[in-house]
Every structure is written in structure tokens, then in C-alpha cells.
VOBA-1610 file (N, C-alpha, C; in pm, whole numbers, padded with zeros to 5 digits, always signed):
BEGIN
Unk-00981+02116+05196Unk-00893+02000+05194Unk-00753+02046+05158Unk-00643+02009+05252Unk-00497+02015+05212Unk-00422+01986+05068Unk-00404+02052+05012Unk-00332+01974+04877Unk-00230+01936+04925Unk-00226+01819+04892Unk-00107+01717+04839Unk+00015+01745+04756Unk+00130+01792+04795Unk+00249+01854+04768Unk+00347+01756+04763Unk+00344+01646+04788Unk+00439+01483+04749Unk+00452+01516+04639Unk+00597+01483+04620Unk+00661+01457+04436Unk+00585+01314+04415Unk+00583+01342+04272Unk+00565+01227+04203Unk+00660+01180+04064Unk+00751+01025+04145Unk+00845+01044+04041Unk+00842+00940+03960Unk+00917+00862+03900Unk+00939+00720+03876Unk+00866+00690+03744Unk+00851+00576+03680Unk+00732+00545+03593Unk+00594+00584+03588Unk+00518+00594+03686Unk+00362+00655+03725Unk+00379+00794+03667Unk+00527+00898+03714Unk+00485+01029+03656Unk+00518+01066+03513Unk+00592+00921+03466Unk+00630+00961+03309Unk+00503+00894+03196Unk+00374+00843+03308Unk+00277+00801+03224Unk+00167+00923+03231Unk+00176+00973+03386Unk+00103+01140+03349Unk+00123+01203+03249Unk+00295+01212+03295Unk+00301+01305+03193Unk+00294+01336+03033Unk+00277+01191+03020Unk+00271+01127+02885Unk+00141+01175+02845Unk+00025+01159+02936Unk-00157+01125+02932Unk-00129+01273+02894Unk-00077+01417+02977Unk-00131+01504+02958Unk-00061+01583+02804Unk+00040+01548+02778Unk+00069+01573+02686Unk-00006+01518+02535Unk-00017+01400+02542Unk-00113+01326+02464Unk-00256+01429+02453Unk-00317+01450+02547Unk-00438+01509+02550Unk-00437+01689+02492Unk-00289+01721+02510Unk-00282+01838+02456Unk-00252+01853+02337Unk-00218+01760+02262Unk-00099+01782+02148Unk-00173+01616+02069Unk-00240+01703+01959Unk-00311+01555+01849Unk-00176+01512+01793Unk-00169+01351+01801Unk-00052+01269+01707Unk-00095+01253+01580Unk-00001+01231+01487Unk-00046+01224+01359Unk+00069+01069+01292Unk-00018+00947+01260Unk+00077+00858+01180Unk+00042+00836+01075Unk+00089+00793+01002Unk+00096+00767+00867Unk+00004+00667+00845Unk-00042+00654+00746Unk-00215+00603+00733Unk-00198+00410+00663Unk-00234+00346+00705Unk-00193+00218+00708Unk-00285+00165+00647Unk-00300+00092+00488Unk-00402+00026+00415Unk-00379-00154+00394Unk-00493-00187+00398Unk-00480-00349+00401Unk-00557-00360+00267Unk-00445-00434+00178Unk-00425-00509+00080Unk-00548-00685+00104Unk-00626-00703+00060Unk-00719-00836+00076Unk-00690-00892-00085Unk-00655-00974-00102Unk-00599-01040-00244Unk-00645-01222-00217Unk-00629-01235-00365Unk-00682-01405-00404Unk-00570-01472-00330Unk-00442-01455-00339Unk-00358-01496-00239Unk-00299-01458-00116Unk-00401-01380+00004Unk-00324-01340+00095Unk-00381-01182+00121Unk-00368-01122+00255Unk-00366-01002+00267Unk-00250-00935+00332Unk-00204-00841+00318Unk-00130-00742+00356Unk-00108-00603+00359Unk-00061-00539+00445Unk-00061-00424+00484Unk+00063-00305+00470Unk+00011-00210+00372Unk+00108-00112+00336Unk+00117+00003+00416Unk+00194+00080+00477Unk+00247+00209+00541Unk+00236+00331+00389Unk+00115+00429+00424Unk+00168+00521+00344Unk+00253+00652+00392Unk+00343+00682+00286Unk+00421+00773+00302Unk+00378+00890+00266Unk+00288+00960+00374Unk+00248+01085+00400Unk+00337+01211+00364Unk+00423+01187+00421Unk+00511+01334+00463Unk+00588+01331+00327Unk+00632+01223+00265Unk+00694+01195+00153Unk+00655+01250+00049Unk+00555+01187+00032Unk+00441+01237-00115Unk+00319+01246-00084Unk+00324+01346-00063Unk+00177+01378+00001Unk+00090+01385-00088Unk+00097+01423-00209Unk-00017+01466-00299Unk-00066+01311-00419Unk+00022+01222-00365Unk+00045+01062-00444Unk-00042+01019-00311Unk+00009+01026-00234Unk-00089+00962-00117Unk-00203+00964-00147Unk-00269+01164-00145Unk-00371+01179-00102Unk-00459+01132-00247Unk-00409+01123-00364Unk-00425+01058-00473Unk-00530+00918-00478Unk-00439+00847-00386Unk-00433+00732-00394Unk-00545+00657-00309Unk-00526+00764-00227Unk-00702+00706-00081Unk-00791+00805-00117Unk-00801+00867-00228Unk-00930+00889-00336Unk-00987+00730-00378Unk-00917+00697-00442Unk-00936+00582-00491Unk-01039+00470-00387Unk-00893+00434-00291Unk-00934+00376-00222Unk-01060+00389-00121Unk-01093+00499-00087Unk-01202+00589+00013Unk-01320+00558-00099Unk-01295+00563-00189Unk-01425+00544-00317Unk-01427+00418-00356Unk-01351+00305-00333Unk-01400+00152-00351Unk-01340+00140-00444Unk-01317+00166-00553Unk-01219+00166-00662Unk-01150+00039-00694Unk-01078-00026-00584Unk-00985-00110-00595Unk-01051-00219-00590Unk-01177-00232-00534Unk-01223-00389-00491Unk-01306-00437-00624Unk-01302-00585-00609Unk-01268-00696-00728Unk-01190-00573-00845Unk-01077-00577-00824Unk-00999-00589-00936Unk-00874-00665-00959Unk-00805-00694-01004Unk-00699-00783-01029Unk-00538-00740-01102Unk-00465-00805-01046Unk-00331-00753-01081Unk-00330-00791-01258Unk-00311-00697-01321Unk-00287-00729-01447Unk-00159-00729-01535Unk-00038-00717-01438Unk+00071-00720-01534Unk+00186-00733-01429Unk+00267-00816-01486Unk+00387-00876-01417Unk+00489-00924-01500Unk+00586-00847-01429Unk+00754-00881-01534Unk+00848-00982-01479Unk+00789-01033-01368Unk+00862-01141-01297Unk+00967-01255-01381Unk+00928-01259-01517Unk+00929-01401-01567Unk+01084-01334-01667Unk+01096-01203-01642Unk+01209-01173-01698Unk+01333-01098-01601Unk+01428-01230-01580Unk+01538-01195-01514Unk+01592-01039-01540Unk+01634-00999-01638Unk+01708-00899-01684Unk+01631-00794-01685Unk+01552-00802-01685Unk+01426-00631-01657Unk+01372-00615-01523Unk+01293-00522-01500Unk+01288-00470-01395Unk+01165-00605-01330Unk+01158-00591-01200Unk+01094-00704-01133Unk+00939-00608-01054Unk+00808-00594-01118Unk+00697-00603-01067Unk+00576-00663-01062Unk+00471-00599-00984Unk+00394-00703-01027Unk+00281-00559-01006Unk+00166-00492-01102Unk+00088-00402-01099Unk-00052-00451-01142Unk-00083-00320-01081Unk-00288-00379-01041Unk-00346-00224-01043Unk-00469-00209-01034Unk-00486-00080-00999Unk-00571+00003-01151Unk-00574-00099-01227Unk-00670-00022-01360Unk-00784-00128-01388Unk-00809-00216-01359Unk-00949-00266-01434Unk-00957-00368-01288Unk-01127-00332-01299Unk-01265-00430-01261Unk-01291-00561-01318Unk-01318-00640-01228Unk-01402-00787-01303Unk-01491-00762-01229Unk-01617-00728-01342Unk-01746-00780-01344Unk-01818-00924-01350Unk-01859-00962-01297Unk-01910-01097-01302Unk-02050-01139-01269Unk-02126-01189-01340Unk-02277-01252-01277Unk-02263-01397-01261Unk-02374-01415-01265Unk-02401-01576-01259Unk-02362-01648-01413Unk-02365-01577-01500Unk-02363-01637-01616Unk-02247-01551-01742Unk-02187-01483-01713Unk-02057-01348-01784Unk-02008-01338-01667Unk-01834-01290-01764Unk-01786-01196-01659Unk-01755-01084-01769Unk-01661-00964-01738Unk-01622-00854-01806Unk-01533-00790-01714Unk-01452-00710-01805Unk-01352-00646-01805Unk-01364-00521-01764Unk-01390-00394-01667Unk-01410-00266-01702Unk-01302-00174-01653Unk-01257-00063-01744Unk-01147+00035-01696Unk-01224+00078-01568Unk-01077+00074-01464Unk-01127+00164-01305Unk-01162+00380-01397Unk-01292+00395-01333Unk-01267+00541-01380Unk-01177+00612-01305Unk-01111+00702-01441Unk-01042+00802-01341Unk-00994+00939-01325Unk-00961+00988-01208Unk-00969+01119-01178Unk-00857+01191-01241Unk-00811+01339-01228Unk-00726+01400-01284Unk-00606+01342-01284Unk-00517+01353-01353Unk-00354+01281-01310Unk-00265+01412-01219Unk-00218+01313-01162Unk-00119+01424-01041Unk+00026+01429-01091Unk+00051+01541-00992Unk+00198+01558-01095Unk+00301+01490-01009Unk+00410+01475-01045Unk+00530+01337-01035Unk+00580+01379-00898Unk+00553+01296-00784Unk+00638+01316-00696Unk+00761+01179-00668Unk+00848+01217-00745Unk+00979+01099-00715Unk+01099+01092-00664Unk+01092+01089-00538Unk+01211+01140-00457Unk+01260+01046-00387Unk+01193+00948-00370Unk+01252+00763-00309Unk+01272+00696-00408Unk+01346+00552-00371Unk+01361+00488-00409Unk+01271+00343-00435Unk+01268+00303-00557Unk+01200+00199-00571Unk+01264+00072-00527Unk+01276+00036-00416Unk+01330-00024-00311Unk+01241-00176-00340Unk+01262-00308-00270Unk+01185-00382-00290Unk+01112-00357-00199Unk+00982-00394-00200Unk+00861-00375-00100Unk+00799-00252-00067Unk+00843-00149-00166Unk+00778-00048-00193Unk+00650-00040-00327Unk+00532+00053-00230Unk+00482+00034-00408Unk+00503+00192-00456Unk+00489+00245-00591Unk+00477+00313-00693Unk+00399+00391-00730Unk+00348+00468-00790Unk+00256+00458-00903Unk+00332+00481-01038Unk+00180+00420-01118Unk+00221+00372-01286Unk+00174+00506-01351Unk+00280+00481-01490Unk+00186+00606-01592Unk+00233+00545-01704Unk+00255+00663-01787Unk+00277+00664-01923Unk+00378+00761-01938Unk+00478+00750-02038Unk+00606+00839-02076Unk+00553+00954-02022Unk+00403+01062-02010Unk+00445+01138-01941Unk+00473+01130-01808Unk+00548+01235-01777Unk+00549+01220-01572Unk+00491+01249-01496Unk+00378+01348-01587Unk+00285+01340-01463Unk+00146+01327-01505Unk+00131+01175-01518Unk+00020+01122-01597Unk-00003+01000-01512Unk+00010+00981-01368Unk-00071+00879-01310Unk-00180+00891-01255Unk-00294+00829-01271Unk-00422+00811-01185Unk-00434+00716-01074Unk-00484+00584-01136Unk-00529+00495-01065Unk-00412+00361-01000Unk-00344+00311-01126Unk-00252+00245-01154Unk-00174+00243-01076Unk-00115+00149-01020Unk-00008+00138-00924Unk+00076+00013-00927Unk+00240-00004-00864Unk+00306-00127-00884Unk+00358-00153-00743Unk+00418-00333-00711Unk+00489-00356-00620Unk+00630-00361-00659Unk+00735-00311-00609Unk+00859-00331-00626Unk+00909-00531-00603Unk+00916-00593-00669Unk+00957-00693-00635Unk+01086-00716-00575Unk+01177-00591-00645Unk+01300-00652-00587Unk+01363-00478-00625Unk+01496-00481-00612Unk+01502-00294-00585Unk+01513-00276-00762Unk+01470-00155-00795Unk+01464-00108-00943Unk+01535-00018-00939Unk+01630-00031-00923Unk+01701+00100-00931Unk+01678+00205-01084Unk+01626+00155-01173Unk+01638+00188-01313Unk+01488+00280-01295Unk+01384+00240-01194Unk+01230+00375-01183Unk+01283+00480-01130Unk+01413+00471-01039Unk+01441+00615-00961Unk+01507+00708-01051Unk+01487+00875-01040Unk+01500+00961-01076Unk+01663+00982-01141Unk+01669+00988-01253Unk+01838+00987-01318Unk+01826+01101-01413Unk+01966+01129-01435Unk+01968+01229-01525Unk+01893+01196-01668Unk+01809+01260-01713Unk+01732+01176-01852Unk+01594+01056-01845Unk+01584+01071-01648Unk+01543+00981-01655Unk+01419+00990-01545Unk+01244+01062-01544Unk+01198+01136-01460Unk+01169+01058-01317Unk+01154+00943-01369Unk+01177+00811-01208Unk+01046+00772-01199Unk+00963+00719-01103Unk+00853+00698-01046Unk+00822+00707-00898Unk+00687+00715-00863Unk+00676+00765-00723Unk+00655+00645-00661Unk+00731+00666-00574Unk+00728+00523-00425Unk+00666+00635-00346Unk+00520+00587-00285Unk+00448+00636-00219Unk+00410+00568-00080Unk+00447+00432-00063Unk+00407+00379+00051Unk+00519+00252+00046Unk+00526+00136+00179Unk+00584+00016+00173Unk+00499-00059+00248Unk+00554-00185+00207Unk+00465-00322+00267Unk+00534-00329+00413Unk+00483-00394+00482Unk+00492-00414+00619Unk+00473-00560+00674Unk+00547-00574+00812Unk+00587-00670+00824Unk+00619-00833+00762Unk+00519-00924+00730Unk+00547-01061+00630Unk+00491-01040+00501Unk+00466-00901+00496Unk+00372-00898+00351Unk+00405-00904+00286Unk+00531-00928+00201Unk+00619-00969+00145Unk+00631-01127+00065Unk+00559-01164+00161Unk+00517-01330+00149Unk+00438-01319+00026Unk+00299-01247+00075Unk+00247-01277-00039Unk+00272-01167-00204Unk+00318-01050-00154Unk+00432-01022-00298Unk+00497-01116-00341Unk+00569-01180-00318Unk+00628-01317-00353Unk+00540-01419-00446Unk+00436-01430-00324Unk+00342-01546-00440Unk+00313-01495-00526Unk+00228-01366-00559Unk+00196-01318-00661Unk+00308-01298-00787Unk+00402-01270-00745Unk+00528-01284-00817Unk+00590-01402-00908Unk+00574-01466-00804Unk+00560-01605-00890Unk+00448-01659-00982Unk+00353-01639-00984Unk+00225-01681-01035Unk+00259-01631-01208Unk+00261-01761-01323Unk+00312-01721-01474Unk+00260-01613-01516Unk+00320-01502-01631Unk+00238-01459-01676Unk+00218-01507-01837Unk+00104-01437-01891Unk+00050-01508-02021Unk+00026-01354-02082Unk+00037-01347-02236Unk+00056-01265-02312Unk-00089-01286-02377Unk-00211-01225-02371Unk-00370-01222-02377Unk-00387-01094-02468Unk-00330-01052-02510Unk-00340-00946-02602Unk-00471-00971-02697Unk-00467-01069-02798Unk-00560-01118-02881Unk-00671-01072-02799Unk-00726-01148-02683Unk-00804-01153-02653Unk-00885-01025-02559Unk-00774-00944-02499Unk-00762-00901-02403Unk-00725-00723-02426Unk-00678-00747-02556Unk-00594-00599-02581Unk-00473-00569-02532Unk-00420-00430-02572Unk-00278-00388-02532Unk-00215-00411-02363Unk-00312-00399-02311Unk-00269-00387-02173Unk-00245-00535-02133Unk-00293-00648-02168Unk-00259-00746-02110Unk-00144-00810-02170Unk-00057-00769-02199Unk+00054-00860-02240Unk+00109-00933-02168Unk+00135-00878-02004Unk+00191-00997-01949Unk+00110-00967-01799Unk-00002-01094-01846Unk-00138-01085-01718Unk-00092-01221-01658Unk-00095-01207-01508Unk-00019-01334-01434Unk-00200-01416-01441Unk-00181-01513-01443Unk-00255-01622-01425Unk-00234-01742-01367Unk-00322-01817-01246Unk-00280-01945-01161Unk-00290-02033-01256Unk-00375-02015-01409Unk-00352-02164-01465Unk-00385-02117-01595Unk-00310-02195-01700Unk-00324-02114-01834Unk-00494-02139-01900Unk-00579-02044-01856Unk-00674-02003-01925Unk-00735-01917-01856Unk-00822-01863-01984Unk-00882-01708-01937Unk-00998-01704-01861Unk-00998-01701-01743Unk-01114-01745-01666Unk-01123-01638-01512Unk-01206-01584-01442Unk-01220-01521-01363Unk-01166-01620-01245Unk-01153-01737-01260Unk-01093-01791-01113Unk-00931-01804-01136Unk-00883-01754-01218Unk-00781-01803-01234Unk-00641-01629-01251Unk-00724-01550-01228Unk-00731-01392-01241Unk-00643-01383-01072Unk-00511-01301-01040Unk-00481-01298-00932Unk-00543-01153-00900Unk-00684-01191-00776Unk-00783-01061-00749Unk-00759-00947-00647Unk-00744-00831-00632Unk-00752-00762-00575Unk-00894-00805-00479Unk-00906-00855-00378Unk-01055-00796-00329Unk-01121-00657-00248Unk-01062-00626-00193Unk-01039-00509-00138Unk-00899-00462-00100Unk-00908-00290-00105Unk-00795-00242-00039Unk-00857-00138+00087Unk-00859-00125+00196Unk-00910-00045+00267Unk-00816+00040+00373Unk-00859+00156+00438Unk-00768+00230+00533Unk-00819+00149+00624Unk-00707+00101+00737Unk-00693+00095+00880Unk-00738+00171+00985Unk-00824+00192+00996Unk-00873+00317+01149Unk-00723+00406+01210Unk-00721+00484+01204Unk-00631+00525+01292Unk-00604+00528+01444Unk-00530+00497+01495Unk-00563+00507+01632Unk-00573+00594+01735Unk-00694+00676+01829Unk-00689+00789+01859Unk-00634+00794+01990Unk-00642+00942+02017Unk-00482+00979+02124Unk-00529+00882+02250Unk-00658+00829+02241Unk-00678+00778+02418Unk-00613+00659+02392Unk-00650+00582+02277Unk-00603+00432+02255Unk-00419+00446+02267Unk-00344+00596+02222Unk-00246+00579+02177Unk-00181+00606+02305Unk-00238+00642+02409Unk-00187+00680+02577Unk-00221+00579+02623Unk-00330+00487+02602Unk-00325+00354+02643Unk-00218+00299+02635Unk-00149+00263+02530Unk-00080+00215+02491Unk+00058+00206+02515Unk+00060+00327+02599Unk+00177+00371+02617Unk+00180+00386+02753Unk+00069+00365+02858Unk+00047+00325+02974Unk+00082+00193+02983Unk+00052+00091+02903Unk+00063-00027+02932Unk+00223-00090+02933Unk+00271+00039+02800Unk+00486-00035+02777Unk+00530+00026+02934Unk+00472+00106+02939Unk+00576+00193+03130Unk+00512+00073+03229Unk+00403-00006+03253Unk+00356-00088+03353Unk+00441-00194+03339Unk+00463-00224+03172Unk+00552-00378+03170Unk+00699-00324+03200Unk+00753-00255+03178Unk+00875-00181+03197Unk+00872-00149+03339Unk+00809-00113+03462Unk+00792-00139+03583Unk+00766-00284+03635Unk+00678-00328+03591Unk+00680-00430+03668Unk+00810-00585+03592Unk+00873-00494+03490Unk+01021-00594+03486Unk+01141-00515+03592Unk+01122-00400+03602Unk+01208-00315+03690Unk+01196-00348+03837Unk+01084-00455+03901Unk+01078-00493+04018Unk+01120-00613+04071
//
């Protein structure tokens, strides 16, 4: 049989050439986790290339279940003049038919400080303690920009490891808003300022983490799909 020696030009050969390149050369994006909460779900972009070792930190956690039923336990919302978050990421609610309980998330080694962004609004963090490189599990949402977590002279910063994505923001917001209540008595050091939908201490009233999970990634055939389909609409508006 004669081969076929016709050029091939136009849109059709920039989707070949797309397919074969795709097929030669693995893509790599940044790993995309969905947030499932008492008010709302949303979806964070992690910043791979950024902080890689906060990332890979962090979908320990998550890859191990870690996050689900737990609840945001501390929020500074209610004070104009300080910094604006809202953090989750250390304790479990246990619950039966008849109790509930409190349990620390267990946790793994602490990683050392990667803080090189900015705590921007709609970025999240991770939490520690005066040392810097003492975070595990713990993590925050930027409510609004902090300029005062980023890295200053005297001052070691915190790691912005990922951001929220598209309306997710919305429900940062609600959660943001939601009072907080100072439960210490009851609750210990850590709850000083635990947001609650209604003033009492009650598991329905707890703003819940329900799950946090990774997004599938999408593989190179879906991602040449995909990119077959923008050159067809881009042709067939070009006609």
C-alpha cells in the first residue's frame, strides 16, 4: 500500500500532535483535596512544587482518614485587630448513640518549616507551637491576608501550603462567621475560642470537618481528551 505523504495542517494536526506528545511525556498537577464540612464543601489546590515536604505531610494525614469527623476548633474571627482564622485539624468527635468525646488526631513526626508564601486570604497554613518546626496535624484558613504569619526579621512565619479554589470561599466565610465561645472549663486549653452554631456544648452544634479527601488525578488519556475537545470547539467556532 502507498503511503500517504499529504501534509497535515490546521487544528486536527495540533491535536496529534498534542495526543503524541501527551503519550510520551507523563503530566504532573498539583493534587486537589475536597474539604466536606457541616457547612459546605470545598476544594483546595495543593502547592506541590512550593512545599513539598508540608504537602507530602499533610496527605499522610489525609490518605490515612485522619481528618474525618473532626471539627474546626478555633477561630479569631470575632477579633477585628488580630489576625483573622479559622483552624481544624487536631481532634476527633467520637460519638455513639448515647456519648460523645473528644479525641487528639494521632500524630506523626513534626516537619520542618517550610515558609516562603504568603498567608494570603484563602490560603491554608499549617499550625504549631513557638517552635518552627513543630507542625503535625493542625492546620488554618487564612480568612483575610495575615501579613503578620509571613516570614520577618525575628519572625519564623508559617507555611501556606495550598489555596481554596473557585467559590470556596463562601463557605470560609460561613465558618468565619459562626461565634466563637471560650470552653476552656470544660474543654481545656485548646478550646478557648471554639466556633459554635449555638451557645452550647453539643456535637450538633460543633462546625464538623466530615471528610477531607484527594481528587483522582486526571490521567494523560482523560487530559488529551480534553484537550481534543478545546481544538474541536475552537474549530468549529473558526468555521
Amino acid at each position: 500500500m502507498r503511503q500517504d505523504t499529504r501534509l497535515i495542517s490546521g487544528p486536527m494536526y495540533g491535536a496529534i500532535a498534542l495526543c503524541a506528545c501527551l503519550a510520551g511525556t507523563p503530566l504532573h498537577a498539583d493534587t486537589i483535596v475536597t474539604f466536606t464540612t457541616s457547612l459546605g464543601a470545598f476544594d483546595v489546590r495543593l502547592l506541590e512544587t512550593q512545599a513539598p515536604k508540608t504537602v507530602a505531610n499533610f496527605l499522610q494525614y489525609v490518605n490515612a482518614g485522619s481528618y474525618t469527623n473532626t471539627f474546626f476548633h478555633r477561630s479569631t474571627t470575632y477579633d477585628p485587630t488580630g489576625i483573622q482564622i479559622v483552624q481544624g485539624g487536631g481532634f476527633t468527635l467520637l460519638t455513639t448513640p448515647t456519648s460523645a468525646s473528644i479525641e487528639t488526631i494521632p500524630t506523626a513526626i513534626p516537619i520542618p518549616l517550610e515558609a516562603g508564601l504568603s498567608n494570603l486570604r484563602g490560603t491554608i497554613a499549617m499550625a504549631r507551637t513557638s517552635d518552627p518546626n513543630s507542625a503535625t496535624s493542625q492546620w488554618f484558613f487564612n480568612v483575610q491576608d495575615n501579613p503578620g504569619l509571613d516570614p520577618s526579621l525575628g519572625n519564623d512565619g508559617y507555611a501556606v501550603f495550598g489555596e481554596v479554589l473557585g467559590a470556596g470561599m463562601v463557605v470560609i466565610d460561613n465558618i468565619a462567621a459562626v461565634q466563637a465561645y471560650d470552653v476552656t472549663v470544660q474543654l481545656g486549653s485548646p478550646f478557648a475560642e471554639l466556633p459554635l452554631l449555638a451557645p452550647a456544648l453539643t456535637p450538633n452544634n460543633l462546625v464538623l470537618v466530615e471528610s477531607v479527601v484527594a481528587v483522582p488525578e486526571p490521567t494523560t488519556v482523560a487530559l488529551a481528551l480534553s484537550a481534543l475537545v478545546g481544538i474541536a470547539t475552537l474549530r468549529r467556532r473558526a468555521l
